[in-house]
C-alpha positions as CSV (number, residue, x, y, z in Angstrom):
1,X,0.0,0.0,0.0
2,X,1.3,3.2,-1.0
3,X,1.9,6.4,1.3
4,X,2.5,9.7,0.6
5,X,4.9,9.9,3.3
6,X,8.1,9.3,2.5
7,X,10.7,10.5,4.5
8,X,10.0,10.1,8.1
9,X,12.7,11.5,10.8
10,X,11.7,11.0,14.8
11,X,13.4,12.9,17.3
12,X,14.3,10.3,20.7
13,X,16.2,7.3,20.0
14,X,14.7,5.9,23.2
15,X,12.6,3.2,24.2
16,X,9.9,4.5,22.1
17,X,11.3,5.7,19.2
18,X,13.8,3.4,18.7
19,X,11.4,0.2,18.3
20,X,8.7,2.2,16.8
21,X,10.3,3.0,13.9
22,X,12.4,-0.4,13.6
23,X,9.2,-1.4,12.9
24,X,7.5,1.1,10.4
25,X,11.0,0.8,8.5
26,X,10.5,-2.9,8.3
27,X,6.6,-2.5,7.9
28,X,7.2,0.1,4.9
29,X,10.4,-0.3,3.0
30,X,9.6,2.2,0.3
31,X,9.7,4.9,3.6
32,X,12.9,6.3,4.7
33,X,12.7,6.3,8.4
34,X,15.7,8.5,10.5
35,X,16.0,8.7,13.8
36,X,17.5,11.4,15.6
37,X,19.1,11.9,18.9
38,X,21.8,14.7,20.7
39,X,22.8,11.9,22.5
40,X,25.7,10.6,20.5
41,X,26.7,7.8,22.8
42,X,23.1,6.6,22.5
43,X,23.5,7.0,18.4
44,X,26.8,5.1,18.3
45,X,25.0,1.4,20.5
46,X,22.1,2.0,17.8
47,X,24.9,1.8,15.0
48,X,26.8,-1.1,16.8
49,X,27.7,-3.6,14.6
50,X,27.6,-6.0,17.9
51,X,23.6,-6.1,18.6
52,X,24.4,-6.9,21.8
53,X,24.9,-3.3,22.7
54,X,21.7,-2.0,21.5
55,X,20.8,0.5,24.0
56,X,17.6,-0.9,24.3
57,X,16.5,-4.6,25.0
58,X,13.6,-6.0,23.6
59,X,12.9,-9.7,22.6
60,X,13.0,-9.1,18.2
61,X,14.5,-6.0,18.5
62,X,17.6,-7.1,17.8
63,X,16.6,-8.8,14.1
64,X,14.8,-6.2,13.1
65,X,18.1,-4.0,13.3
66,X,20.2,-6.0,11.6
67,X,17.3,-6.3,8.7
68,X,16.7,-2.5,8.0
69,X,19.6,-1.0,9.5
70,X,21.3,1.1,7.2
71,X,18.5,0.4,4.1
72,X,16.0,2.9,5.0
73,X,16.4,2.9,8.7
74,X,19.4,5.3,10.0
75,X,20.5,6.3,12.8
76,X,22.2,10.2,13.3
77,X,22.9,13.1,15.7
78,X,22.3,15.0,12.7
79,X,18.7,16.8,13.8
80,X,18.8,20.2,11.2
81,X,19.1,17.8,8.2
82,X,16.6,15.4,9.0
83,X,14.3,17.7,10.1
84,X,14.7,19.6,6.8
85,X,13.9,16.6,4.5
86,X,11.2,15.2,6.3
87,X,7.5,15.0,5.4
88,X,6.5,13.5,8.7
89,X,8.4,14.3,12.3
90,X,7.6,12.4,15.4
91,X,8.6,13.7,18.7
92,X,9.4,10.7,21.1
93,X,11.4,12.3,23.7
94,X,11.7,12.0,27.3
95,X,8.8,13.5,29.6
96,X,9.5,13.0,33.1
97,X,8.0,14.3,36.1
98,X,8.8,18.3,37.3
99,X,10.8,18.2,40.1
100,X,10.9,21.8,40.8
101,X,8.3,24.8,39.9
102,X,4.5,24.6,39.7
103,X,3.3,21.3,39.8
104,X,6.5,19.3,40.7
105,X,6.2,15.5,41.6
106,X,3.3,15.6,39.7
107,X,3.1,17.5,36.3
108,X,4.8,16.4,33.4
109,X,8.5,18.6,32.6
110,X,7.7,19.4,29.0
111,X,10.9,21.0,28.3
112,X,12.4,18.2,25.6
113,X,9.0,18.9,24.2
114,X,9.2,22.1,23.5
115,X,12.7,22.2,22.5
116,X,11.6,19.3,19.6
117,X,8.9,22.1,18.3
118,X,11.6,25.1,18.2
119,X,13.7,22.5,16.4
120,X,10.9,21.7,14.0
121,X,9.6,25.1,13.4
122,X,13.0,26.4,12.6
123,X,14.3,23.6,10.2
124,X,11.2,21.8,8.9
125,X,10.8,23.1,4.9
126,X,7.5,23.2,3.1
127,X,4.2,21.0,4.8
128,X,5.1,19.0,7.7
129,X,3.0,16.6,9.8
130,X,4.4,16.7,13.5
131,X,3.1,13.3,15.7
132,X,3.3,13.2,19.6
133,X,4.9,9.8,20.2
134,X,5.6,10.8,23.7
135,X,3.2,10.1,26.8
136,X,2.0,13.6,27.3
137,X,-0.5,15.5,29.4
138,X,-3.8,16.9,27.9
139,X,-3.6,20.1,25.7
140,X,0.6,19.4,24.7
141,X,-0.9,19.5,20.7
142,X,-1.8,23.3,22.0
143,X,1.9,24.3,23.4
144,X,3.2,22.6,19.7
145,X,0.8,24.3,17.6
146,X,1.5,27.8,19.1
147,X,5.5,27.1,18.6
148,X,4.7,26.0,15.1
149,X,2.2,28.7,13.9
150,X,4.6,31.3,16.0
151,X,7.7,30.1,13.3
152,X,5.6,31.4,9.8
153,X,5.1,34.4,10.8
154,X,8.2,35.2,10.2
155,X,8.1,36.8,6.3
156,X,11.1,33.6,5.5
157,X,8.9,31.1,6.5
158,X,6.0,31.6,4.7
159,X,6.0,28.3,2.9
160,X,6.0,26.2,6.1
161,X,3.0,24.8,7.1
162,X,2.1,21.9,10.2
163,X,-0.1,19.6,11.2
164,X,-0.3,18.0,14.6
165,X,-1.4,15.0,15.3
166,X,-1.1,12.4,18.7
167,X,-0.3,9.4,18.3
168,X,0.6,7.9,21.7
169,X,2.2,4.5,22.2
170,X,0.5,1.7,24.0
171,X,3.9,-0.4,24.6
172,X,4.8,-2.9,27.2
173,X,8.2,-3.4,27.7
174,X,9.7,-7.2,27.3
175,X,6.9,-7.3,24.8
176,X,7.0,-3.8,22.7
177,X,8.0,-5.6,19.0
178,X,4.6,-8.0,19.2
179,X,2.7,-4.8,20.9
180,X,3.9,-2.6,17.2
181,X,3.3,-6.0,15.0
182,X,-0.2,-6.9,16.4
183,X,-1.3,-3.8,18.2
184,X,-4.8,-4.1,19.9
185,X,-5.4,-0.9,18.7
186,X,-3.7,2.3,16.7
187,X,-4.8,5.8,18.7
188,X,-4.8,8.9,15.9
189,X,-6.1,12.0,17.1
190,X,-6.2,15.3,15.3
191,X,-8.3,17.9,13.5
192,X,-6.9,17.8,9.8
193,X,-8.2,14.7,7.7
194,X,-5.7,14.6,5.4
195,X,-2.4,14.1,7.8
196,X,-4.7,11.9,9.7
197,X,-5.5,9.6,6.8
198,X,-1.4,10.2,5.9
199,X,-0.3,8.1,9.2
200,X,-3.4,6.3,8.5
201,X,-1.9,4.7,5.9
202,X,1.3,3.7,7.2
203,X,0.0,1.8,9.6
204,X,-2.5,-0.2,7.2
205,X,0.3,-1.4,5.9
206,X,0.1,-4.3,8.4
207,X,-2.8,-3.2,11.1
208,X,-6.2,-3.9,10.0
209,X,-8.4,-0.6,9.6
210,X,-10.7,-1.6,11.9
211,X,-8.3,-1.4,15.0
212,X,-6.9,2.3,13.6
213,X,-9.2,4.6,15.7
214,X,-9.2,8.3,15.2
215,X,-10.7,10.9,17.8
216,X,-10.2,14.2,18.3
217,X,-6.4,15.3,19.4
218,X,-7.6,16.0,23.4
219,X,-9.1,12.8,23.6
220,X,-5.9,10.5,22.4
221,X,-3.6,12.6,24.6
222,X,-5.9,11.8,27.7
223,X,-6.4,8.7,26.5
224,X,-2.7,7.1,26.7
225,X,-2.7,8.3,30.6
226,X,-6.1,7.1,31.3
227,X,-5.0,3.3,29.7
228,X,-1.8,3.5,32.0
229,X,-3.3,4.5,35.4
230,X,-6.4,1.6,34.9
231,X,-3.9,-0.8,34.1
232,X,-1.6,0.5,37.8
233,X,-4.6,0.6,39.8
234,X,-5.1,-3.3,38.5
235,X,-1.7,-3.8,40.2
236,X,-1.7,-2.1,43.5
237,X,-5.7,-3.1,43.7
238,X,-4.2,-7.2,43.3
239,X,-1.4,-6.6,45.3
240,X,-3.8,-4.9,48.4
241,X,-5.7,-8.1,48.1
242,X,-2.5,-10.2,48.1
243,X,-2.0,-8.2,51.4
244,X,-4.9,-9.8,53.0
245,X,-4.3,-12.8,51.6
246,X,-1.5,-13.4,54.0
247,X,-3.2,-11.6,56.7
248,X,-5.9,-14.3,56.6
249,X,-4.7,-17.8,55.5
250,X,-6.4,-17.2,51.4
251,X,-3.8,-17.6,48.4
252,X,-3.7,-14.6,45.5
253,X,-3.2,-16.8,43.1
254,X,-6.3,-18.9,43.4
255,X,-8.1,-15.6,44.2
256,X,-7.1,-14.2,41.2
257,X,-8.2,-16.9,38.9
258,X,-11.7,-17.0,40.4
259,X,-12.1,-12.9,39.2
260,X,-10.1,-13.2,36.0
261,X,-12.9,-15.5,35.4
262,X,-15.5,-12.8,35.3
263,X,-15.8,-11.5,31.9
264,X,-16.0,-8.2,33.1
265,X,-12.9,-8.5,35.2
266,X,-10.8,-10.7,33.2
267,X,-7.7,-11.9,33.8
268,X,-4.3,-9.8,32.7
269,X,-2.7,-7.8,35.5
270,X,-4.0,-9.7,38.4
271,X,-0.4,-11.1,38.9
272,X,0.6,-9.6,42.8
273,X,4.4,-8.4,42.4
274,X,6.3,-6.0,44.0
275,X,4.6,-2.9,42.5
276,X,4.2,-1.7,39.5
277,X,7.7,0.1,37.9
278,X,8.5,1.5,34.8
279,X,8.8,5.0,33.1
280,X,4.9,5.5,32.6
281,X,2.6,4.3,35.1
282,X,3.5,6.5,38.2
283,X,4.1,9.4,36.0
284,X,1.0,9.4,33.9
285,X,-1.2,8.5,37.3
286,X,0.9,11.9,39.0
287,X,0.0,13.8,35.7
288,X,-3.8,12.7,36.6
289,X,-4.1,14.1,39.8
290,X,-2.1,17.5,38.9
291,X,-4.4,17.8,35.9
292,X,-7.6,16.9,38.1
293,X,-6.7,19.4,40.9
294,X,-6.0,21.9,37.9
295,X,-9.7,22.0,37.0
296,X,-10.9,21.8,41.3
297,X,-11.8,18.0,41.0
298,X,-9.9,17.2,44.3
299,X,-11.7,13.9,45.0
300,X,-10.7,12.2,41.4
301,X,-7.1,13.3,42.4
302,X,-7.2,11.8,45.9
303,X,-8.5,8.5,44.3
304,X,-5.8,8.8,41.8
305,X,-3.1,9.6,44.2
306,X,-4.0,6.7,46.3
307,X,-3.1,4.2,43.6
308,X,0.7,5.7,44.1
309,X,1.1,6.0,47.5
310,X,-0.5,2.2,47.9
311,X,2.5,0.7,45.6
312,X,4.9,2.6,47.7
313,X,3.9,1.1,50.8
314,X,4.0,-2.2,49.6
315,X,7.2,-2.0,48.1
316,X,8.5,-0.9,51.6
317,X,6.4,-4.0,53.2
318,X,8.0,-6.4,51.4
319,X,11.5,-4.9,53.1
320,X,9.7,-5.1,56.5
321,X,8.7,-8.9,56.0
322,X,11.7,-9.5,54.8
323,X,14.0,-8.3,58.0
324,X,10.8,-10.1,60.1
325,X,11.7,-13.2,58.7
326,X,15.6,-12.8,58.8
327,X,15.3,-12.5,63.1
328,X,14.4,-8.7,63.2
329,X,17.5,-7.5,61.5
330,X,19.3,-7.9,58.3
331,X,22.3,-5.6,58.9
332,X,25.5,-7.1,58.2
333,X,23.5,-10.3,56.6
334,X,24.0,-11.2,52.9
335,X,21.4,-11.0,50.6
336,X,21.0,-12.1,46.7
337,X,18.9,-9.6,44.9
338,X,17.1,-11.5,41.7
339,X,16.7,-9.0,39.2
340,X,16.6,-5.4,39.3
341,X,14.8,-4.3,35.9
342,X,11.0,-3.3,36.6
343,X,9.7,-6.3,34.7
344,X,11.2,-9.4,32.5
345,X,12.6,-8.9,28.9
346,X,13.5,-5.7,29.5
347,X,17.0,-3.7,30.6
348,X,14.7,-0.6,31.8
349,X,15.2,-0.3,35.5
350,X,13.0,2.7,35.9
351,X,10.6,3.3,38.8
352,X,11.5,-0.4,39.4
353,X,10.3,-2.1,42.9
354,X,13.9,-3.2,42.7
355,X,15.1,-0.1,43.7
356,X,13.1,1.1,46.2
357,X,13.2,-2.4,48.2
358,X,17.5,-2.6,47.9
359,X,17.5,0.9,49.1
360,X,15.6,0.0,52.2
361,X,17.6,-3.4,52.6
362,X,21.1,-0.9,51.9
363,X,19.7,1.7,54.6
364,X,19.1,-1.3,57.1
365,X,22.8,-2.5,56.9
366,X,22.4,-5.6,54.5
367,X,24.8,-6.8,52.0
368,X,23.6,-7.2,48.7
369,X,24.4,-9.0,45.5
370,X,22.4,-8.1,42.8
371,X,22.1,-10.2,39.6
372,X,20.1,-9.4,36.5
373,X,21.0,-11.2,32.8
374,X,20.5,-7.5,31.2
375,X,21.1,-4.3,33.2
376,X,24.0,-2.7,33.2
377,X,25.8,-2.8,37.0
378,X,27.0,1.1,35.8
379,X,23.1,1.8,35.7
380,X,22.4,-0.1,38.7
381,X,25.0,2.9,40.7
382,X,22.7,5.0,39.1
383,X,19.5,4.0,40.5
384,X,21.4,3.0,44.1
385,X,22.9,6.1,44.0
386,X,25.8,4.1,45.9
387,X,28.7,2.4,44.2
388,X,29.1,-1.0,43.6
389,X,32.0,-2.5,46.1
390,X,33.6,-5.2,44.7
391,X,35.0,-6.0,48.0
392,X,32.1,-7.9,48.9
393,X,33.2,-10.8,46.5
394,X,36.5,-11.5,48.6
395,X,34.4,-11.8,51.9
396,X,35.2,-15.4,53.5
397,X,33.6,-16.6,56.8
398,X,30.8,-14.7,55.8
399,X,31.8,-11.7,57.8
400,X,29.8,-9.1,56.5
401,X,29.5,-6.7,59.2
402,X,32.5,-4.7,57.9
403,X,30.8,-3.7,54.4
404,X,27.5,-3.4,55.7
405,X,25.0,-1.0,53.4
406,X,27.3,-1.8,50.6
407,X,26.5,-4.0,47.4
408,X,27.6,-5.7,44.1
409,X,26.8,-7.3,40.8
410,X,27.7,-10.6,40.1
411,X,26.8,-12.8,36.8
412,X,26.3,-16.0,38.2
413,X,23.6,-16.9,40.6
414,X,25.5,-19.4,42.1
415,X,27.7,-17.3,43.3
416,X,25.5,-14.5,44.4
417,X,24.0,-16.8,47.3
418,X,27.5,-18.0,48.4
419,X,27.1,-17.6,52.1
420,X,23.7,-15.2,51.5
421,X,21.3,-15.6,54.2
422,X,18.5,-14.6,51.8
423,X,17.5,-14.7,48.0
424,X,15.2,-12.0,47.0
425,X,13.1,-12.6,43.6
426,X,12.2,-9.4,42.4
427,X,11.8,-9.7,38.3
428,X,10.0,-12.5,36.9
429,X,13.1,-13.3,34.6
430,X,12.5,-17.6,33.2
431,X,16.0,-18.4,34.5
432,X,15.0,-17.5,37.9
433,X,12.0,-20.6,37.6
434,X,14.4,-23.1,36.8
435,X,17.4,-22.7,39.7
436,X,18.5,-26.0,41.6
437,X,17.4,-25.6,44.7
438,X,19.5,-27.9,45.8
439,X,22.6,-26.5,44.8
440,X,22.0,-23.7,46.3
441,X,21.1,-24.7,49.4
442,X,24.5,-26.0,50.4
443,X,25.6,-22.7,49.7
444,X,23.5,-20.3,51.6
445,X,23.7,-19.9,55.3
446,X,21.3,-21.6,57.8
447,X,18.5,-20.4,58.5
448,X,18.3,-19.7,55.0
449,X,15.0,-18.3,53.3
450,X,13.9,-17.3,49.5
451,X,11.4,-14.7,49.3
452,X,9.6,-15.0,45.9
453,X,7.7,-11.6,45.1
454,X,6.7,-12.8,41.6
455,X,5.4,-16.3,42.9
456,X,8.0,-18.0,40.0
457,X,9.9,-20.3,42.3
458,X,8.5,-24.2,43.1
459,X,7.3,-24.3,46.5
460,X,8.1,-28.2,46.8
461,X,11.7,-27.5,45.4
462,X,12.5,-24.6,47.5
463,X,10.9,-26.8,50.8
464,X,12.7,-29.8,49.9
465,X,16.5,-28.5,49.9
466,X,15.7,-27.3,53.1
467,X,15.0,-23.4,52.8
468,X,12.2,-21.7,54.0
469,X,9.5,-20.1,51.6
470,X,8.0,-16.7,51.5
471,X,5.6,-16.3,48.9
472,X,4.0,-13.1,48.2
473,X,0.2,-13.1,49.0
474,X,0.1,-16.7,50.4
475,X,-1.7,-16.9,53.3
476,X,0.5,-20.2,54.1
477,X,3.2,-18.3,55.0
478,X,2.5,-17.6,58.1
């Protein structure tokens, strides 16, 4: 199928944009899709020839690199020239929460935003269609459109003319390349017809028509948020439940199953976990509550900001049970942290449980060692904001008390619960489902426990090599 759209150039080479347009390069080899960042460290792992250093990791991701890469797929720092050649710009740039000024720890920082618009309206030639890739609060088309129309006033640009159109993304990460292949449903909201039917038909190019839904531009931006905050209230509504669960001697699990039956309910996102992580969910639920005490609705923002403040306290429950079980203290006690990104098949550590819960464990004087298979220990310092001590490693005798609050990364699991007292499972990666108990038994200190906060592990193999179990929201526990 034929577009009229053929130069494409998105600005963010992030976890949006990148797979986004992998795909629509792959899906629509007759466009020429390039993707901009001023991040040239970021641009260099997209041009790797080792796809092992993507920046991003995604199950598929990878292939469909090494497929269009360098056909009509590009990565460049390069933002005037792609700008100027394009016929269709998407901005998918970071938005994260203010943390200074009006509305901070709730409103969205729009700065990147608007610096993409200048950028746009001051290289962009001719007609352009702009598209908001990025998760953004209601009335962002409005702070665009005004930088846009501002740039032809100017008596040199009175040949440009824009578009804006949103176009947000409905992506879960460890599954984003199947969510772009078989989307549930394409979101296109605008005013003009003809640049809506114009990303219209780049996505028919694989996505049946039927699931391509156009509304007006207000109703896609608030849609996006609204889809995010339903689906985190599912989680910390579950995990509340899970709560009582152990409070009463019920099981989640079986719980869950008997609602997920109901047709009105349904099943997805009734697994209880350690909270909910990643770069949208608390942000978009934050942006709810600043946008609903913008317009006096107070109550809608107290229900709203009760969704957040419930995941935060059970992220610090979970450190609480844990130090319970371990005798009433865990300081100078070795524990081996499972995972650390916010969910499986993903690197993305943000907002992740992970980091909340080793920070407690770090503050109460344990000593961690963290494995994941794909983040990066350099990020990990990040997110700890504590550096890793390698020290830990040449600890014999399992006399810990002399690095206590201190951590590091090690690769092997086996080696991780080498005189740990503890083994923490906090991402839902497979590998973590299939460890020999056994084996690691005879390594871990007595009492030893596992606490499995994404209910992966067999109960009857953990029991039988002699550990004890805590499973989150089984009532059994007790």
């Amino acid at each position: 199928m034929s577009s009229l759209i053929k130069n494409i150039c998105c600005i963010g080479a992030g976890y949006v944009g990148g797979p986004t347009m992998a795909v629509i390069a792959d899906k629509c080899p007759e466009i020429l899709v390039n993707v901009v960042d001023i991040n040239e460290e970021r641009i260099n792992l997209w041009n790797s020839l080792n796809l092992d250093l993507l920046p991003i990791y995604e199950p598929g991701l990878d292939n469909l690199i090494k497929k269009r890469r360098n056909k009509n797929l590009f990565f460049s720092t390069k933002l005037e020239d792609n700008i100027s050649k394009a016929d269709m710009i998407f901005i998918s740039v970071n938005t994260p929460t203010k943390k200074k000024g009006v509305g901070a720890g709730k409103a969205s920082d729009l700065k990147w935003v608007e610096a993409c618009a200048r950028q746009v309206a001051k290289y962009s030639k001719g007609y352009t269609i702009v598209v908001e890739k990025s998760t953004l609060p209601v009335k962002t088309a409005e702070v665009i459109k005004t930088i846009l129309e501002a740039s032809q006033l100017s008596p040199d640009d009175k040949e440009k003319k824009f578009d804006v159109l949103s176009n947000p993304e409905f992506l879960a990460e460890g599954t984003a390349i199947k969510d772009l292949e078989y989307p549930d449903r394409v979101l296109i909201g605008g005013e003009n017809k003809k640049a809506i039917n114009s990303l219209t038909d780049i996505y028919k190019n694989w996505v049946p028509i039927n699931k391509i839904l156009h509304t007006n531009i207000w109703s896609s931006e608030l849609a996006k948020i609204t889809a995010n905050a339903f689906l985190a209230q599912r989680i910390s509504s579950i995990n509340s439940i899970g709560a009582i669960c152990e409070a009463t001697g019920a099981d989640v699990r079986e719980v869950a199953r008997a609602i997920g039956s109901d047709s009105r309910i349904g099943s997805k996102f009734l697994d209880a976990g350690p909270g909910f992580g990643g770069s949208c969910f608390k942000k978009d639920i934050l942006n709810l509550v600043y946008l609903s005490n913008y317009f006096g609705l107070n109550e809608v923002a107290n229900f709203w900001e009760g969704v957040v403040l419930l995941n935060k306290w059970h992220q610090h429950r979970i450190t609480r049970l844990i130090i319970k079980k371990l005798l009433g203290t865990v300081t100078g006690k070795k524990i081996c942290i499972l995972g650390f990104a916010f969910k499986a098949n993903t690197n993305d550590t943000r907002e992740s449980a992970s980091i909340n819960i080793c920070k407690d464990l770090l503050e109460e004087g344990a000593v961690l060692q963290i494995h994941d298979p794909k983040v990066d220990p350099k990020q990990i310092e990040v997110n700890l904001g504590k550096k890793e001590n390698k020290k830990i490693k040449e600890i014999k005798d399992q006399n810990y008390f002399q690095l206590e609050g201190q951590w590091s990364f090690e690769k092997d699991i086996t080696i991780s619960s080498d005189g740990a007292d503890a083994i923490v499972v906090l991402t839902e990666w497979d590998e973590y489902s299939k460890i020999n108990w056994f084996a690691i038994s005879k390594k871990m200190r007595k009492p030893s426990w596992v606490f499995d906060v994404r209910s992966i592990v067999s109960r009857t193999k953990v029991l039988e090599a002699n550990i004890n179990l805590w499973k989150i929201g089984d009532g059994t526990n007790n």
